[in-house]
C-alpha positions in Angstrom: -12.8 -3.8 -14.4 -10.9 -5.6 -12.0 -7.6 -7.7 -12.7 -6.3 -10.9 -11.3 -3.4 -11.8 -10.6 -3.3 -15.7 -10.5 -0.2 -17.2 -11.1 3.7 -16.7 -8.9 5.2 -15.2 -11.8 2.2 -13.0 -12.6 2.2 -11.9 -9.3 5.4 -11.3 -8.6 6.2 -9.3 -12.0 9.5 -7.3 -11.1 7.9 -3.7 -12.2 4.9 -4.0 -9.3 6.6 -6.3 -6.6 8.7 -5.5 -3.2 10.2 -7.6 -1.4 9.9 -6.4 2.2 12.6 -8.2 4.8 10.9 -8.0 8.5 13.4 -7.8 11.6 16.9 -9.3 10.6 18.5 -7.1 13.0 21.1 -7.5 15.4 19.1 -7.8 18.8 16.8 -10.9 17.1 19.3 -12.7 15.0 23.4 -12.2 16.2 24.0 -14.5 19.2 25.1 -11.4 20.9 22.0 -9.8 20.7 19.4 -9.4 23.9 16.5 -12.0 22.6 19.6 -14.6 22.4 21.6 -13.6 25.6 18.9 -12.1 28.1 15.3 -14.5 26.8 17.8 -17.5 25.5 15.8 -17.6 22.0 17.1 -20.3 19.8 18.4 -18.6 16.6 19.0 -21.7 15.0 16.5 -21.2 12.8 16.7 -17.5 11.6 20.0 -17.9 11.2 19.6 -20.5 8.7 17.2 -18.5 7.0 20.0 -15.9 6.0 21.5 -17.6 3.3 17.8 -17.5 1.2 17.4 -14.3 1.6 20.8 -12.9 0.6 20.0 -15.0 -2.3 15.9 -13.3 -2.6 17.3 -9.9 -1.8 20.5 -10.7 -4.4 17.1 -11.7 -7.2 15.4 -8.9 -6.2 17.9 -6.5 -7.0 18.6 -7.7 -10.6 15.4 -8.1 -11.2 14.4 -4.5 -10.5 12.4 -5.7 -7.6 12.0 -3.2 -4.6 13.5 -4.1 -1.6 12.3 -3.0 1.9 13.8 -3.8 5.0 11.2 -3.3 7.9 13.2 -3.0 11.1 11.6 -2.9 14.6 12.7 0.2 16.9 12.2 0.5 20.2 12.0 4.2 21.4 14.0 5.3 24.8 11.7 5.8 28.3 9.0 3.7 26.9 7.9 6.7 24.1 5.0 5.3 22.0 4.3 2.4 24.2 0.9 1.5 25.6 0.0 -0.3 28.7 -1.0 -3.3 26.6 2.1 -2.9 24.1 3.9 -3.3 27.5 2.2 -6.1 28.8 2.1 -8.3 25.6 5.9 -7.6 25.1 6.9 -8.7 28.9 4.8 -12.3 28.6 6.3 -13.1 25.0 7.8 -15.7 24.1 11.8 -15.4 24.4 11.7 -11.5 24.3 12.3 -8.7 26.5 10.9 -5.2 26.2 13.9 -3.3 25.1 14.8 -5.1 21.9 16.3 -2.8 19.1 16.4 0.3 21.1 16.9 3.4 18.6 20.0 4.5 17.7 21.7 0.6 19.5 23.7 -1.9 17.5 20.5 -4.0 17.9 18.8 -2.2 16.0 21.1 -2.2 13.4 20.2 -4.7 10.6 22.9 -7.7 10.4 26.0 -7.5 8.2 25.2 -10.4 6.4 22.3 -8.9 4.9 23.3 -5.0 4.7 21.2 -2.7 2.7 22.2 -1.8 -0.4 21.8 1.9 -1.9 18.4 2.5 -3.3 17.1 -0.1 -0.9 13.9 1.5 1.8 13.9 1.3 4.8 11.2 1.5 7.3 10.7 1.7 11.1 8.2 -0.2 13.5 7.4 0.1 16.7 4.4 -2.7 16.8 4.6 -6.0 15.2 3.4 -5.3 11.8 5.3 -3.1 9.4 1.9 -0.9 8.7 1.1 -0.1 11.9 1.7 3.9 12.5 4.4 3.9 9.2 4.6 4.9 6.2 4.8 1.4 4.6 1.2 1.5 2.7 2.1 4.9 1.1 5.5 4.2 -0.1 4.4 1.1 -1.9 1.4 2.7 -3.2 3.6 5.6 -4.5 6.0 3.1 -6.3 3.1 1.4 -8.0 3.6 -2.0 -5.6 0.6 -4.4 -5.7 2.4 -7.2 -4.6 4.4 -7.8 -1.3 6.9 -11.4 -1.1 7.3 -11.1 2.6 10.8 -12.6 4.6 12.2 -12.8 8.3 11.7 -13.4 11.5 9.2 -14.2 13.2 7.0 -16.2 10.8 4.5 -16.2 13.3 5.0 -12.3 14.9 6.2 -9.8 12.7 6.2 -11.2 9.9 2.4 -12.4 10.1 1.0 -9.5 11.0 2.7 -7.3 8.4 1.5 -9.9 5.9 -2.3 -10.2 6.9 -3.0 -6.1 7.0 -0.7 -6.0 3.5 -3.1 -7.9 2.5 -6.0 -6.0 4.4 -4.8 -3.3 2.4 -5.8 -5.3 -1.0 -2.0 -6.1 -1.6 -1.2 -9.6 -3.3 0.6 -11.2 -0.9 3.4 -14.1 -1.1 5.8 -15.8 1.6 9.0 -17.0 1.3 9.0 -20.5 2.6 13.2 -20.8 2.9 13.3 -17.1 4.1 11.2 -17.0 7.2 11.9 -18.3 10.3 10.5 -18.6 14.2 12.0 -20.1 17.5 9.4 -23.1 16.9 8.9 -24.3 13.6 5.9 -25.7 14.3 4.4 -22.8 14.8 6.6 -21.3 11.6 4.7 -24.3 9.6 1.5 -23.6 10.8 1.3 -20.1 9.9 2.1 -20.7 7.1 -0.7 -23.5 6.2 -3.3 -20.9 7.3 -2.0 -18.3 5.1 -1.8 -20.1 2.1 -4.9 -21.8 3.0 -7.0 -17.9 3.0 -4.9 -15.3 1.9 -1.2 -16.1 0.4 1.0 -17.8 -1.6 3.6 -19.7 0.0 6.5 -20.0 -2.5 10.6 -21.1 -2.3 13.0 -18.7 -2.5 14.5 -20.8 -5.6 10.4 -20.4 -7.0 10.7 -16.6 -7.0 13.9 -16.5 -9.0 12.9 -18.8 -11.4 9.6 -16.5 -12.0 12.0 -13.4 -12.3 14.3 -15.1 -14.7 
């Protein structure tokens, strides 16, 4: 017999939730990163998305939430890159191909929002946090149905890890105040279509209310 989950705080029960925080890393949010100082991406935005997720990731913890921070990584001499990777990454918006190399300070996930012990982390090298990781299995293995996704970009990484979570049959929930993109029109209007087919959109202040 299959359950339903209907309700935030349902879905979000502490004991089968993870919080998974997409791409606040040095090279896409510190104004000395490249997608600030070689594309000129406005971080306006992200940055003020910080403050909400210390907050979510602060919940999280005290709630006995998972957190997972989902970091991109770019490999050195263009390992594990494609021809259409390539071309997709030179065309975008306020990007260059380089972002996050391994092993570079911009890969490095920002000091505001430093990993605590216990905290997962997990590497990308395509926008969503599923593609060629281990994502699916280590929520699987920790009993996670449901995924409350935040970062940057709402309309990038951060939507394409949260449509195949949810191609994987995980409940899936946004944090409004705790994504971001360089246009929030387009932040806004991915987030009407996911609530719209396959999400909850919720504040950052709704989750901790359900945890309390």
């Amino acid at each position: 017999m299959v359950t339903i989950r209907y309700t935030l705080a349902d879905k979000v029960g502490p004991a089968h939730t993870a919080v998974l925080l997409i791409d606040m890393v040095n090279d896409l949010i510190d104004p000395a990163g490249k997608a600030a100082v070689r594309a000129g991406r406005p971080l306006a935005d992200a940055r003020g998305a910080i403050a909400p997720q210390r907050a979510l990731l602060e919940a999280a913890r005290a709630a006995g939430v998972r957190v997972v921070y989902v970091n991109h990584v770019t490999l050195p001499d263009r390992a594990g890159a494609s021809g259409a990777w390539l071309e997709a990454r030179n065309r975008a918006t306020y990007s260059v191909e380089d972002l996050c190399l391994a092993g570079s300070w911009g890969a490095l996930v920002i000091d505001e929002l430093t990993p605590h012990p216990g905290d997962l982390t997990v590497y990308k090298y395509r926008y969503s946090g599923f593609a060629g990781t281990n994502l699916d299995m280590q929520l699987r293995s920790a009993g996670v149905e449901t995924v409350i996704c935040a970062g940057v970009s709402t309309n990038a990484c951060v939507e394409a890890t949260a449509r195949e979570a949810f191609s994987h049959d995980y409940y899936v929930v946004y944090a409004r105040d705790g994504c971001a993109s360089w246009d929030p029109s387009l932040h806004d209007a991915t987030l009407a279509t996911a609530g719209h087919r396959y999400a909850t959109i919720a504040t950052v202040d709704e989750l901790t209310t359900a945890w309390r």
